[in-house]
N, C-alpha and C positions, 0 to 999 in steps of 0.2 A: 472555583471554576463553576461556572453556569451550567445544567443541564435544560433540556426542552423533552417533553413528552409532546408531538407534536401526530397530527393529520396531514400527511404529506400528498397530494395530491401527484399521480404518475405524469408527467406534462411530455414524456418521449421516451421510446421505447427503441433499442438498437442490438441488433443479431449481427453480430461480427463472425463466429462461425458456429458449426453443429451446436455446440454448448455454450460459448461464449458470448456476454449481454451486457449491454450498458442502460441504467434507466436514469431518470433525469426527475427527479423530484424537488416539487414545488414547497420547499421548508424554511422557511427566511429566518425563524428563531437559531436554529441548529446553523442555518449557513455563515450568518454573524458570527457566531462565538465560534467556530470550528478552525482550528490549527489543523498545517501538517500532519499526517503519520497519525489522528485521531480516528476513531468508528464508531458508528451507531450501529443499535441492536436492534433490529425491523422483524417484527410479526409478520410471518404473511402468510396468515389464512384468518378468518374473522371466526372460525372454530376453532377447538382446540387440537386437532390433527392440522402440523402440528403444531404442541402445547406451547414448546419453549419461541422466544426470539432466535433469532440468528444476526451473528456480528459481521459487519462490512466494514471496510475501510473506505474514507471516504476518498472518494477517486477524485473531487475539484468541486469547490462551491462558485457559485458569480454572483457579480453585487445584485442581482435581480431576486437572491432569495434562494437558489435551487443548488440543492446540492447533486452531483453522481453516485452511484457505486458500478462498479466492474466485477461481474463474477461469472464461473462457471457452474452450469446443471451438475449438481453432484448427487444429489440427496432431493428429497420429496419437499422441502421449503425453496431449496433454489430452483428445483422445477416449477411449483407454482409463482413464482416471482417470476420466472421466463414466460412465463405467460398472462400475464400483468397485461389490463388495457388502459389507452391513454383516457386520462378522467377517474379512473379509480381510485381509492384512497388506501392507504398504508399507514400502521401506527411507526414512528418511527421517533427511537429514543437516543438524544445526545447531546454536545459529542462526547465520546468517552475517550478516559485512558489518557497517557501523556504521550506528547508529538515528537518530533525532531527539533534539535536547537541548533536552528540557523544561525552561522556565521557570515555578514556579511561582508568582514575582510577577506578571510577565509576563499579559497578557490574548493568547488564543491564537485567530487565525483558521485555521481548519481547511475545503485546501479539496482537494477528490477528485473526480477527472474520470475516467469508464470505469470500468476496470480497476484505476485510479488509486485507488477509494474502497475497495479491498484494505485496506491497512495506515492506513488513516484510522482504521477502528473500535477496532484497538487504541489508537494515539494518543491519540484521545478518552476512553479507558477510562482510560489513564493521568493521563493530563491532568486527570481529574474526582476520582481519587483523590487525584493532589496537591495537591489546591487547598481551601481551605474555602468558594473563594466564585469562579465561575462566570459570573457575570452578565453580563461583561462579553463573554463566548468566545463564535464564534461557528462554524457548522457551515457550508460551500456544497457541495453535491454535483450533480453533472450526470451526464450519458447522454443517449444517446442517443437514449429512448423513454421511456417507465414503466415498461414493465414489466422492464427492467433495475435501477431503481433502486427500486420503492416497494416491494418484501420487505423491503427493507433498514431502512430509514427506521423501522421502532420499534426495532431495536437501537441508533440511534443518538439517539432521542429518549428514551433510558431518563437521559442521564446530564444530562437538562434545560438544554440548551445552544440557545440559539435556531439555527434548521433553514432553511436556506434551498434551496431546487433549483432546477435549471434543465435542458430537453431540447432537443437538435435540434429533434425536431417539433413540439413545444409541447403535449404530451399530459399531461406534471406539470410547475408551476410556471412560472419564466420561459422563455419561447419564445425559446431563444437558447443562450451560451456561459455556462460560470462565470465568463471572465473580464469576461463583462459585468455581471453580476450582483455579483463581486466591486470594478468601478470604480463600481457606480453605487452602493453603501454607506459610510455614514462609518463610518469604522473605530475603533475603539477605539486612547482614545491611548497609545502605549507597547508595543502589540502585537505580537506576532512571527507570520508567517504559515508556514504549514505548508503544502505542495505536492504533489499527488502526481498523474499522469496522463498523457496522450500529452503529447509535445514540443512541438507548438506552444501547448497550455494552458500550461504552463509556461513556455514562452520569455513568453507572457503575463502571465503572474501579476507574472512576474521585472519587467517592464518596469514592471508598475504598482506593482512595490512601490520600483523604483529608484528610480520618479520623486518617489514621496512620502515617501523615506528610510526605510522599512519593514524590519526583517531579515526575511529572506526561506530556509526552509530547502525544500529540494527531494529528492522518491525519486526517482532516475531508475531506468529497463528500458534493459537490455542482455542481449544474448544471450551467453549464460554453457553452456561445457561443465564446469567441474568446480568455481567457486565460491569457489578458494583461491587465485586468482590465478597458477596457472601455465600456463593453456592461453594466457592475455594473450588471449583474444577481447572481452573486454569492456572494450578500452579506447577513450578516448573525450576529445574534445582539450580540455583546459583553457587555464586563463590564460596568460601567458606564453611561449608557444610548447610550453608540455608536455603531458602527456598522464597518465589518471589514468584506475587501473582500479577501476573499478565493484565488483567485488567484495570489494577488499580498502579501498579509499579510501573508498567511497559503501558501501550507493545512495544516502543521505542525505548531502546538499551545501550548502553556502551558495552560494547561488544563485549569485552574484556567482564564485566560482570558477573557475564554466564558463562557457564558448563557445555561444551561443544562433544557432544560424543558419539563424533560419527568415524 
């Protein structure tokens, strides 16, 4: 698998709410080779405050060269990225990690919680490419609020896939979890589900799809210094008594692999 150390140039910058940002980088090496469910690890500051990269999941590339990411201000590296101007440049390394494996007989539920609904938009983008027919696939997105999620919601209604939401406070859609919204739907039969978001959504997802014999693929977050598997920070216990790093193993897992202990 191909990486790029590349100079990414910022070409759009977008404030969805208080903390949440989408940029739009100009990387034609990275947007070629980039699957699914893969991330690049972006420097963002040209000193070493701070030192390390920080891992994104890539939110959608276009044949034009540029890829996304979607994040929230959390920490002193996503702060200065939220304040990124257009024309700037960014070192930006990838893609890393392995992706989702598209089925395209397969009917695909697609389900993204938080932060989680990052690498859901490529997924879907791929998904609708490979397929001639759709009908059956379906979208569940949650947050916390609206106004985290409904900017989003016509990029993901462009590739005509029925749209389901759900919020904490109940301000769009179901007043509740995805994975409530995901147990209370029949699901298409033969379906493989797609995962992506905090831990306890997915220890969720996991359990409703064991129970209905579902394949179940999952992204997980882990906290990553370098992305290539040698710092071993991002590892995280699996079946068997072993252990599997995120970076080079994941982020994308068959659910059943991992250790859920929530």
């Amino acid at each position: 698998m191909s990486q790029y150390q590349e100079k990414a140039t910022v070409v759009r910058v977008e404030q969805f709410s208080e903390k949440n940002f989408r940029l739009t980088l100009d990387c034609p090496l990275i947007a070629e080779s980039a699957k699914p469910g893969q991330f690049v690890m972006i420097r963002t500051a040209v000193g070493k405050d701070p030192l390390l990269r920080r891992p994104f999941s890539i939110h959608q590339t276009s044949k034009a060269g540029r890829i996304q990411i979607y994040f929230k201000v959390v920490g002193r590296g996503t702060h200065i990225l939220a304040h990124v101007k257009i024309g700037e440049e960014l070192s930006v390394f990838g893609p890393l990690g392995k992706g989702f494996r598209l089925n395209a007989l397969a009917p695909a539920v697609i389900v993204g919680g938080g932060l989680g609904i990052a690498p859901m938009l490529f997924l879907a983008k791929e998904n609708s490419r490979l397929k001639k027919n759709c009908d059956n696939d379906l979208i569940i997105l949650g947050a916390r609020e609206k106004n985290e999620i409904a900017p989003l919601l016509d990029d993901f209604r462009q590739f005509g896939l029925k749209l389901l939401t759900a919020t904490d406070d109940g301000s769009l859609g179901h007043h509740g979890f995805v994975t409530e919204v995901l147990q209370s739907v029949e699901l298409p039969a033969g379906c493989i589900v797609y995962a992506c978001g905090p831990e306890p959504m997915m220890a969720g997802v996991n359990e409703i799809c064991r129970f209905q014999g579902i394949p179940c693929q999952v992204s997980v977050e882990s906290v990553m210094a370098c992305g290539m598997g040698a710092c071993l920070g991002c590892s995280r216990p699996a079946k068997k008594g072993t252990y599997t790093h995120v970076c080079l193993n994941g982020p994308v897992y068959d659910a059943e692999e991992l250790i859920w202990n929530i």
